[in-house]
N, C-alpha and C positions, 0 to 999 in steps of 0.2 A: 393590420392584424394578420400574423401567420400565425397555420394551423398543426397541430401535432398531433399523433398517438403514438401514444407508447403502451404496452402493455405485454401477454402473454396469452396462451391460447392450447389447446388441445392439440394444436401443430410446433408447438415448439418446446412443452412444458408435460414431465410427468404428474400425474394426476397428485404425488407426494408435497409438490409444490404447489397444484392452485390450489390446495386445500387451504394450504398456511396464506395464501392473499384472499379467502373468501369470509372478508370481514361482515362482522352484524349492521343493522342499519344506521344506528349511531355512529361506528366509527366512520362508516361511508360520510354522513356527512359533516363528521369532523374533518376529515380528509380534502374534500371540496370545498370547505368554507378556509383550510389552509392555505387552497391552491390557487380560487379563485377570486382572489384578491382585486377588487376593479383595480383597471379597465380588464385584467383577465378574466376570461371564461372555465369554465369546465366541467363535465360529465364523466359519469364512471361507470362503465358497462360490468358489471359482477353476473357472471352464471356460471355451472359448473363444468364450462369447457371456456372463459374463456374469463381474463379481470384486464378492459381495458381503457385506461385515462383519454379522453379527446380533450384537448384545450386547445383557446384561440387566445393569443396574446402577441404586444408590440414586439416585444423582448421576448423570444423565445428560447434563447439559450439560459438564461436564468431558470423560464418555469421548467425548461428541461432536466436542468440539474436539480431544480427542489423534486421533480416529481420522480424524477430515480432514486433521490434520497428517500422518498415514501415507500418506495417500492420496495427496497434495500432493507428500509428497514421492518417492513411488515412481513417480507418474505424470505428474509435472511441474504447472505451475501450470493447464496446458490442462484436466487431469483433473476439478478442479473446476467448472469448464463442464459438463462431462456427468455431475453425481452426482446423484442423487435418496435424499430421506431419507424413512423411515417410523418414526411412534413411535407407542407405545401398542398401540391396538388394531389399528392401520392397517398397523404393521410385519409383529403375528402376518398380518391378509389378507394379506400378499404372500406369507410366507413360504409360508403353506398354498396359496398359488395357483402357488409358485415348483416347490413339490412332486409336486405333481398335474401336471403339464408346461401350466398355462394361463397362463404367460409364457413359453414358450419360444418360441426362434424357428420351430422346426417342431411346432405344437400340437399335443399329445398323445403328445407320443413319449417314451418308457418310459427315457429311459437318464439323464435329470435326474435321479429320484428315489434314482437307484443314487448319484449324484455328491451331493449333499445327504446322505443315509446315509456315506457315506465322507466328507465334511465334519466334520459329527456326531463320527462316532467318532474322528477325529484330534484334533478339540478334544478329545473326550474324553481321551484318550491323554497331551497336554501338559497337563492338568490345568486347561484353561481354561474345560471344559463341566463344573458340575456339576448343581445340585440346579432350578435354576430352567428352563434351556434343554433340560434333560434331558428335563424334561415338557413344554416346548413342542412341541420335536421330534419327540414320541411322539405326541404328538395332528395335528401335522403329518405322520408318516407313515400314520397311521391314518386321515387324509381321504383320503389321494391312494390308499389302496388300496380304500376305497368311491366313489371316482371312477371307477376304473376298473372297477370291478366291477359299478355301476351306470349307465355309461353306457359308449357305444359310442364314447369319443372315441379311445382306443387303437388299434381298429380300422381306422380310417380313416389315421390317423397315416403317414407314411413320416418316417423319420429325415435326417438327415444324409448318412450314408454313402446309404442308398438315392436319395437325390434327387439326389447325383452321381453315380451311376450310372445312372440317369436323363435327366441332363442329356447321361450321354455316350453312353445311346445314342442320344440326340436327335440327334446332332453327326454321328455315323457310321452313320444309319439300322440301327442293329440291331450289338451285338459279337461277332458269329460271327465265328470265323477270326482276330477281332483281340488283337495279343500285348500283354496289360496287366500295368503293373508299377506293383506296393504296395511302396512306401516307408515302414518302419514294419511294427511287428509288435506294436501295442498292442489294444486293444478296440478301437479304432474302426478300424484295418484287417481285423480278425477279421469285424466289421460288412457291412465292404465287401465283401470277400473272399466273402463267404454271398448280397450282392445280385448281383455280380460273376457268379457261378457261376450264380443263379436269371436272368440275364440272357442267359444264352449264351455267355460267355466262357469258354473251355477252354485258354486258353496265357495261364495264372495263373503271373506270379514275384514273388516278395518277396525283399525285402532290406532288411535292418539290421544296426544297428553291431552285435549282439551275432546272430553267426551264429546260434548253439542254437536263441535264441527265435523267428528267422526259418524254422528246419526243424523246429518244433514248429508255429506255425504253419500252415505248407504243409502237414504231414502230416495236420493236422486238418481242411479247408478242400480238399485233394485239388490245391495248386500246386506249384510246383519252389524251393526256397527257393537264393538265387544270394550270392555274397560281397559286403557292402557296398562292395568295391573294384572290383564289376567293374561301378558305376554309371553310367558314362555308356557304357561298352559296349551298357549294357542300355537305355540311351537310344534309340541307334542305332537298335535293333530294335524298340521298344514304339511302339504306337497312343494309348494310354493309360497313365499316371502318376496315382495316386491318392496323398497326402501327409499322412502326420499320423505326425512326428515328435516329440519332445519338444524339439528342434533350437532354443536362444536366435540362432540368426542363420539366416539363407535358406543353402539347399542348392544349390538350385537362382540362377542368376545369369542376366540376359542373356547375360552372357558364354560363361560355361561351357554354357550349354545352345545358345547360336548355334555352339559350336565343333564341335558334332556335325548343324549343319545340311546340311554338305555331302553328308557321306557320307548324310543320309538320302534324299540330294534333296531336301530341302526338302520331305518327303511330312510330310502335317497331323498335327498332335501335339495331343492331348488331354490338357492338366494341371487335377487339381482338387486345392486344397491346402485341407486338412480340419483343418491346423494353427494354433494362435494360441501364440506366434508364430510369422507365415507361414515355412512350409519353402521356398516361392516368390518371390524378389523380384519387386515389383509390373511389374517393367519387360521380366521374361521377355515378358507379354502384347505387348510390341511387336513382335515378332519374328512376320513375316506369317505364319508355315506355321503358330502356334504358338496356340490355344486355351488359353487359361489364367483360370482360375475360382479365385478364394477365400472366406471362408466367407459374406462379404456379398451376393458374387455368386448363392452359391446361396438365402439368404433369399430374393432378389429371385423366383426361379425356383419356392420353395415358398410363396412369396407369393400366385401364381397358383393354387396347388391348395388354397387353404385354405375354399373356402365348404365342403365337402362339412362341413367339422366345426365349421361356426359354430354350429348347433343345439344341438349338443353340449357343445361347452363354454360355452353359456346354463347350459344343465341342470348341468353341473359346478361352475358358478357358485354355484347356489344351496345346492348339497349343501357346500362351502366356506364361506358365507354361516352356513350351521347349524352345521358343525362348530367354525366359530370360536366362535360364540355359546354353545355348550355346554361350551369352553374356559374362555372367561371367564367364565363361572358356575358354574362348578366350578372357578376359582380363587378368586373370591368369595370363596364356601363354606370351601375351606382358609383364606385369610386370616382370615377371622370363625370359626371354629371355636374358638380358644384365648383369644378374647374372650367367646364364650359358654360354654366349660364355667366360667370366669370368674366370670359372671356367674351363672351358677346357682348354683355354689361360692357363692356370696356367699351369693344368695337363700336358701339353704336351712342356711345357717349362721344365718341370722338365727331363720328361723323357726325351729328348733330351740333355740335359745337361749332363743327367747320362749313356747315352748310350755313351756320348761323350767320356766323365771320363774313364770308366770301356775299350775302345776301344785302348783309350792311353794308358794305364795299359797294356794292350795285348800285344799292338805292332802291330808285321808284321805278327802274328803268326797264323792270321784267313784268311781264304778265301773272295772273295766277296760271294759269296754265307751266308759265316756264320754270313759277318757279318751284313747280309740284315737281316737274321733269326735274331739277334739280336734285332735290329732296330723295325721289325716286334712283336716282342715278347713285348719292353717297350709300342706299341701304344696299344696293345692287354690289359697289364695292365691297363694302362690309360682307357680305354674303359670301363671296366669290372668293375672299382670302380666307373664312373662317370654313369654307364648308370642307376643304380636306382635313384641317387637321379634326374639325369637328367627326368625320367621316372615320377618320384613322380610331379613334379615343371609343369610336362605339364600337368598331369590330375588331378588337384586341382577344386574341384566342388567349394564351396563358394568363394566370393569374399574374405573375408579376407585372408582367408587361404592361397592361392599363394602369398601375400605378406609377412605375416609369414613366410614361409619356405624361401622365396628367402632373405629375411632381415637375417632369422639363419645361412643360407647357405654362406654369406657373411660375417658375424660376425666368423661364425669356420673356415673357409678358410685365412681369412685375406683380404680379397679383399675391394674395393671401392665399395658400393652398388649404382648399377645405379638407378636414378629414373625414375617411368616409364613416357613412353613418353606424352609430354603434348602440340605438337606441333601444328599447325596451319591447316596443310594440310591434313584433313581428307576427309572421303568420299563427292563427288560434289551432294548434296542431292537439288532438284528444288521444289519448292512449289508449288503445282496447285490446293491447293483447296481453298475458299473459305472465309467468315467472317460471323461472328454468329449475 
């Protein structure tokens, strides 16, 4: 089985384009029950910096070519322009770096791993993740939790939601007094809504389609939760609009948000849309009283704060660096496992046979003593010609390589080369973080 990604990312793709690959969860798992076709694997990482396919498959250049046809065709001919592919060993780096938050766009921040985990277990779910990604994944979560545990990149980290909250009190020197209103009542307004409150803001409302989840919200968070229909009322009044809906077209319009410019007076409005796709048409920002940031705008802004953890993720680098490396040598190892109990199987059938021979040839004419030494003496040979290559098959660094030698090793032996294992019951990995 080799491995791939393909996909696009906040480092390669403007925000115009991952909107149009930020499909609903039906089509994701339309899309995965296309790709993952036994014996293939696959998962799909969607968040609004990043939509990217991991598959493990025999034949890679097939699911290559269907999975750019997907791509292609969900995100028009443009999307090809901005896709980057990883195979082999190069795919699992990204993936383990994807994990650990040292591609993201705000380094180090905790809430990718939770979206990867809930990637994970939805492949799992459609039956498209099984034996092979199962283990990558676990070893992929398993870096990113000695990443953070052994270095301080987390620490220094602000997220998303925090660095718009940020940028707004940047705008309005401090949000004391000032009335902000969360659009959206998912995790990353829950996010906001906690930096919102650590910032000073005290005339907290929310509002979404689904009233409940808006007054479950507020009551946990300590805001006023208001009726999605009383939204541009609450326009009138708010300083600030924070936006991350699940919304396929903009909420907000020049139109409709200019129509409440009078009554505001035209007093400054702070829009940050945390959404992909944007909850904000890009053209609101024309509108002079009207500050409006989306999610590009704020990279630009955490762009700015990111020496404090370059240090840091050097050092998470290398800890990534290891953990792939001990990945792929300990898949090796399974690979050549079923080649060598194989091969000992053989070895020691032989010698057995020829102790047997050469015994009867004797007769009565040896002791039990000699003829244990015998017996002792064929396992000793057997031993001594299988222990290098047995020796070589376990400490094969790259991934190809253990398969190369375990495939040679069974072609000059004679033996049935087992394939490696590609079953179901991998490590019980539980998701607990989050959605972007």
């Amino acid at each position: 089985m080799e491995f791939l990604c393909i996909g696009l990312s906040h480092r390669t793709a403007p925000l115009g384009v991952r909107e149009r690959l930020a499909l609903p969860e039906a089509r994701q798992v339309e899309l995965l029950q296309r790709l993952a076709q036994s014996p293939n694997e696959a998962f799909l990482v969607s968040t609004c910096n990043r939509v990217e396919l991991y598959m493990a498959a025999p034949d890679m250049n097939r699911v290559r070519e269907s999975a750019r046809e997907e791509l292609q065709q969900l995100g028009g001919p443009e999307a090809l322009e901005h896709l980057y592919e990883h195979r082999g060993e190069d795919a699992l780096v990204h993936l383990f770096r994807v994990a650990a938050s040292l591609d993201s766009m705000v380094l180090g921040e905790a809430q990718i791993l939770g979206q990867v985990k809930e990637s994970f277990e939805k492949g799992q779910g459609v039956g498209a993740v099984r034996g092979e990604l199962t283990r990558v994944c676990a070893a992929a979560f398993g870096c990113a939790k000695r990443v953070r545990t052994e270095t301080a990149i987390g620490r220094a980290a602000t997220s998303m939601a925090s660095a718009a909250v940020a940028l707004a009190s940047k705008v309005f020197d401090g949000l004391k007094d000032k009335t902000v209103l969360l659009v959206g009542a998912g995790e990353m307004a829950e996010l906001a809504a906690r930096h919102l409150k650590q910032a000073g803001a005290t005339k907290l409302l929310v509002a979404n389609r689904t009233l409940a989840r808006a007054e479950a919200l507020a009551a946990e968070v300590g805001a006023t939760a208001r009726p999605y229909e009383e939204l541009f009322t609450l326009l009138t009044a708010a300083d600030v609009v924070v936006c991350s809906t699940a919304s396929p077209v903009p909420i907000f319009t020049k139109e409709n948000v200019g129509a409440v410019g009078k009554a505001r007076k035209h007093r400054t409005l702070f829009m940050v849309d945390l959404a992909v796709p944007r909850d904000i048409a890009p053209e609101v920002g024309e509108l002079h009283w009207v500050h409006a940031y989306d999610v590009d705008d704020i990279q630009k802004f955490v762009a700015e704060n990111a020496a404090a953890r370059a240090e840091e993720a050097q050092k998470a680098g290398v800890l990534v660096a290891q953990e792939v490396a001990r990945f792929v040598r300990d898949r090796a190892v399974r690979n050549g496992v079923p080649v060598l109990a194989q091969l000992r199987q053989r070895g020691e059938a032989i010698a057995r046979a020829e102790v047997e021979r050469t015994l009867a040839a004797i007769g009565d004419g040896l002791t039990d003593k000699q003829r244990k030494s015998v017996e002792a003496m064929a396992r000793a040979i057997v031993n001594k010609l299988l222990h290098e290559p047995t020796a070589r098959l376990r400490s094969v660094g790259p991934e190809h390589e253990g398969n190369r030698l375990a495939g040679a090793a069974a072609e000059l032996f004679g033996l049935e080369e087992a394939a490696p294992p590609t079953g179901t019951n991998g490590p019980n990995v539980v998701a607990n973080g989050g959605k972007g």
